[in-house]
VOKE-359256 format. One record per residue (C-alpha): residue in one letter; x, y, z. Coordinates in steps of 0.2 Angstrom, whole numbers, plus 2048, in hexadecimal, padded with zeros to 3 digits. Layout:
<sites>
AXYZ;...
</sites>
This chain:
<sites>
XADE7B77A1;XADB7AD792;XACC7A3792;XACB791789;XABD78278E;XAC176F78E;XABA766785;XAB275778C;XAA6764795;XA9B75D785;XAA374C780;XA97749774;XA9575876C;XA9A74B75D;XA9273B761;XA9E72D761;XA99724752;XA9C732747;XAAC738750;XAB4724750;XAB272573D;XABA73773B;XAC473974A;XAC774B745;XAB774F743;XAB0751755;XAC075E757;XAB976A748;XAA6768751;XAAE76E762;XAB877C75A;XAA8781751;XA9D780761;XAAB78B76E;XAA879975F;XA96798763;XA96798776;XAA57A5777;XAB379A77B;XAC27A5773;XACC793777;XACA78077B;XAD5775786;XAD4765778;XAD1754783;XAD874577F;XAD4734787;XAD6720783;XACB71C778;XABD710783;XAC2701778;XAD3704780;XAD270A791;XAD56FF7A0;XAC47087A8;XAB47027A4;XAA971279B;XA9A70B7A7;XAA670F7B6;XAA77227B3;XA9D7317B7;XA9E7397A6;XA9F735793;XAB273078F;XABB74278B;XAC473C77B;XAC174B76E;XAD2749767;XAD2738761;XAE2731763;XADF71E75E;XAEB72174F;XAFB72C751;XAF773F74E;XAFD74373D;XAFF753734;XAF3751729;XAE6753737;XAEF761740;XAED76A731;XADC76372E;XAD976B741;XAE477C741;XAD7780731;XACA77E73C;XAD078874A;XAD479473E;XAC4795735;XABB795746;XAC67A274D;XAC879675E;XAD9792764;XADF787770;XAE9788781;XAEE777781;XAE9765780;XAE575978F;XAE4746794;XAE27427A6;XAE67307AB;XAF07267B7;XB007287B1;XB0671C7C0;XAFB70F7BD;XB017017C5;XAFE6F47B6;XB0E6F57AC;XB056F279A;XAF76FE79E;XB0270C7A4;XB0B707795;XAFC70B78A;XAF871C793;XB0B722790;XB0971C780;XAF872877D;XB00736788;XB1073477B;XB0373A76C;XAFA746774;XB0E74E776;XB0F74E766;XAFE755760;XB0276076A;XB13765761;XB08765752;XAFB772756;XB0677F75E;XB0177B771;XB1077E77E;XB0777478C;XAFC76178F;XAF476379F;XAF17507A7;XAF27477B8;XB0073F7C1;XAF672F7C9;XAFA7247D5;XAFF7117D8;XAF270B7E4;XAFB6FD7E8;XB087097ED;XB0B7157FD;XB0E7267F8;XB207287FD;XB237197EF;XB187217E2;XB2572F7E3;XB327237DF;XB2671C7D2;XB2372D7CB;XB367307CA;XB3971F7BF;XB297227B3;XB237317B3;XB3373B7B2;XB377347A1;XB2673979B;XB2A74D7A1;XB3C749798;XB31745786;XB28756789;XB3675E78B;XB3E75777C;XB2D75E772;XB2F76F77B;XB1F76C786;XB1B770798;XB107637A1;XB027697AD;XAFB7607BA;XAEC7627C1;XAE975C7D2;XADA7557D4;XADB7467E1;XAD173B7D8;XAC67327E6;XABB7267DE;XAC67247D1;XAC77107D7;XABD7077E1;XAC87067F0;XACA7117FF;XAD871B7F7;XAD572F7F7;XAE47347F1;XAE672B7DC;XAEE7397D8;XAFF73E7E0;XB007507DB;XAF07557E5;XAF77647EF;XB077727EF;XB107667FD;XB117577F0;XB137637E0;XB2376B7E9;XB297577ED;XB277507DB;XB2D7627D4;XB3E75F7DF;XB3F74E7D4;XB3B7557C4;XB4B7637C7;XB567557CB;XB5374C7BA;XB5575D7B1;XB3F7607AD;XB3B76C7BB;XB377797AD;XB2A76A7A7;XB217667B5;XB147747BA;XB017747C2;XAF27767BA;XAE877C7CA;XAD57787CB;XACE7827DD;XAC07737DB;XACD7677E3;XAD37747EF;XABF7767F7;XABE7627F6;XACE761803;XAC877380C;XAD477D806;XAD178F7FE;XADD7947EF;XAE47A67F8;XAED799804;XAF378C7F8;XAF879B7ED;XB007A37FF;XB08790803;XB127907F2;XB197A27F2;XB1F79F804;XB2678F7FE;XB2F7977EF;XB2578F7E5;XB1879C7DD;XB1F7977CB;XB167867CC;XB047897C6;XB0478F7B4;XAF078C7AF;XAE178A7B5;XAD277E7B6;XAC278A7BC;XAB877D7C2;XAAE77F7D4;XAA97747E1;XA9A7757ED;XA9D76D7FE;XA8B765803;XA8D769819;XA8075D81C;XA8D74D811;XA9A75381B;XA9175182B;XA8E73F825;XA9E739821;XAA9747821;XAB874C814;XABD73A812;XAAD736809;XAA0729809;XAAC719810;XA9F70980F;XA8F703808;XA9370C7F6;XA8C6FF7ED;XA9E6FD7E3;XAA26EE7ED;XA986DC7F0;XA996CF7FE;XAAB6D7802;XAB16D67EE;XAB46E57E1;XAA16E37D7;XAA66DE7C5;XA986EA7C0;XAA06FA7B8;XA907027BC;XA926FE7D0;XAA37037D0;XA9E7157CC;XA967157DD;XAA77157E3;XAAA7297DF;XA9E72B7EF;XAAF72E7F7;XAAB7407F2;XA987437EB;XA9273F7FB;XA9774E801;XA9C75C7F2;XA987607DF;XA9F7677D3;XA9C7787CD;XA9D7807BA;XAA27907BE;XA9379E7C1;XA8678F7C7;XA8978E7D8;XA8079C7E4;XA897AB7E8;XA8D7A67FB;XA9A7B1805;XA9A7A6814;XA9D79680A;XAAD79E803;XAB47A1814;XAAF79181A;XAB978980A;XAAA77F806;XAA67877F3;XAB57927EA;XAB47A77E9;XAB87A97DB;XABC7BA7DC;XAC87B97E9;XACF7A97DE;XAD67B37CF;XADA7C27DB;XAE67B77E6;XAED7AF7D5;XAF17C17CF;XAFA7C47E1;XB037B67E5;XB077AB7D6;XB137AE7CA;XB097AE7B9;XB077BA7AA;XAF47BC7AB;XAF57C1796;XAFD7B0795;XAF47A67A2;XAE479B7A0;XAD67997A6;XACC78979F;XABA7877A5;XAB77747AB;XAA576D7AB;XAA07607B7;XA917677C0;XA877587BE;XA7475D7BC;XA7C7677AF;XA8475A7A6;XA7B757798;XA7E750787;XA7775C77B;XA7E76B773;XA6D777773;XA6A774784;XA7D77578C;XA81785783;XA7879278A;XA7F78B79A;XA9278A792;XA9079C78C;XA8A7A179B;XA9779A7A5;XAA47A2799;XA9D7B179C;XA9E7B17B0;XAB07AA7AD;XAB57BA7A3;XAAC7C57B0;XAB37C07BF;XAC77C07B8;XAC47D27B0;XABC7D77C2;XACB7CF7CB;XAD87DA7BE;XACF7E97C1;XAD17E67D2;XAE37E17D2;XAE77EF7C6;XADF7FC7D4;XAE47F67E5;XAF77F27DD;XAF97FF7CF;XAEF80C7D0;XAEE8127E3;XB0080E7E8;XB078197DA;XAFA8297E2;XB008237F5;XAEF81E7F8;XAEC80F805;XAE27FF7FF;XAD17FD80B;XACC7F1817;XAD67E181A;XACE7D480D;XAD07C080D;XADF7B8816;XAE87A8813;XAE779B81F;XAD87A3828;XAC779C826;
</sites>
């Protein structure tokens, strides 16, 4: 498969009083630095900028992921300034990405992230990318039988401007616990193949079922203990093995010893994100709320997490291995055209400064490209070469839904 990095795995490659003065400039500095850590591609993030996003920069885990500065409308004057650096460079780019609540509930502020989602389309259209990978998101205030109605009025119109700009929308589905301070595990609708099949049945009513497509990240699968063979298995049996067209490679480790404390529902009270039975107005305490999940997991950049074989049959970290073969034999995907865009998130890892980071990010890229040429090799073997000499494949290997 092809292999491309986000960028927000180093926000500040660029730091951000240089790149708010030249908002181009931290884009050329990320295609310069994938060349150096042997990233043949990069998934360009976008984000409100944090003097115009509705979440406090103190309230999250990691530096705001706004590479592509889209403050000012994308022009083409900078996607030219941009394309001669990817072509100088050599690095390409599989798509661009801005995940946000795109159901937010505040009418002016889901105004404001249509609006940047809106730009990123059309940066998009300007620097030859066919695909934005995002969220859905979810109205808290809603139940989620009524976010599906709410997706259908404002969401679907969003899918119908990509479509006009000749783009496919790719939704990853993290379920976003933490992501507000309130007991809520699911802030993103689109977290599993049941809910991608329901909101894909809407998008075919409204003529953008050919817009809507997953972007699947087996992090979020291990955080809700599932394994990717069966959610793979669960969307070809469903008819629905068309649906996932890229991929996030981002692990998670399931700590056993959080889950015996407060089990998949994550850390519940005494966070710290709330005081004398009030939201804290502190953006710094209301970080504590994403305790709904690192209590009990964390994430992994692919290659760091031990090499544990009971753990992946227990669903509690990814094999990723058995990830990319199972992708090959039950999705319907071009692996030549498919790819795969390493995520970084591992938080002792997650350090701001490029000499220290690369060796890890290289690394990383490294085990990525290894693993998905293993896994073809494989495929090629046990589905090519033996059957055309009659020759039976060995053993039994992993099932879905068997752990």
């Amino acid at each position: 498969m092809r292999l491309s990095i986000l960028t927000a795995a180093l926000q500040e490659l660029t730091p951000r009083e240089r790149r708010d003065a030249d908002p181009d400039l931290g884009v050329e500095e990320w295609l310069e630095f994938a060349r150096q850590i042997g990233a043949p591609n990069i998934e360009l993030s976008a984000a409100l900028h944090p003097t115009e996003s509705d979440v406090p920069a103190a309230a999250l885990l990691d530096p705001v992921a706004n590479t592509l500065d889209l403050r000012e409308p994308f022009s083409a004057a900078r996607a030219a300034r941009v394309r001669r650096a990817m072509q100088s460079t050599r690095v390409g780019l599989s798509d661009l990405a801005y995940f946000d609540n795109m159901l937010a509930a505040d009418e002016s502020v889901r105004h404001r992230k249509h609006e940047l989602m809106r730009r990123v389309f059309d940066a998009a259209v300007l620097l030859g990318a066919d695909a934005v990978a995002g969220f859905v998101g979810r109205n808290p205030g809603l139940s989620l039988d009524a976010n599906l109605v709410m997706f259908e009025e404002v969401f679907v119109p969003l899918l119908k401007e990509a479509k006009a700009r000749g783009l496919t929308y790719r939704v990853e589905q993290c379920p976003m616990p933490g992501w507000t301070i309130g007991d809520t595990w699911h802030n993103n609708i689109a977290y599993a193949p049941g809910p991608w099949i329901a909101l894909h049945r809407i998008c075919e009513r409204h003529g953008v079922g050919d817009q809507f497509r997953i972007h699947y990240d087996p992090s979020h699968a291990i955080l809700m203990g599932q394994d990717s063979r069966s959610v793979f298995q669960y969307l070809k049996d469903a008819g629905y093995d068309f649906l996932i067209t890229g991929f996030h490679v981002k692990g998670q480790v399931i700590d056993s010893r959080g889950i015996s404390a407060w089990g998949y529902g994550g850390q519940t009270m005494q966070r710290g994100d709330w005081r004398g039975g009030e939201p804290s107005p502190d953006p710094v305490e209301q970080r504590h709320a994403w305790k709904k999940q690192t209590v009990f997991c964390e994430h992994e950049l692919p290659g760091t997490a031990r090499h544990d074989p009971l753990a992946y049959l227990q669903n509690r970290t990814v094999d990723w291995l058995d990830h990319q073969l199972a992708a090959r034999e039950l999705l319907r995907i071009d692996p030549e055209k498919t790819f795969l865009v390493v995520e970084h998130e591992y938080p002792k890892a997650r350090v701001q400064d490029k000499s220290r980071l690369a060796p890890i990010l290289s690394a990383s890229l490294a085990f990525t490209r290894a693993i998905d040429e293993a896994a073809a090799a494989m495929y090629a073997l046990q589905h090519e070469v033996l059957p055309a000499q009659g020759i039976a494949v060995q053993g039994i290997g992993r099932e879905a839904y068997r752990s």
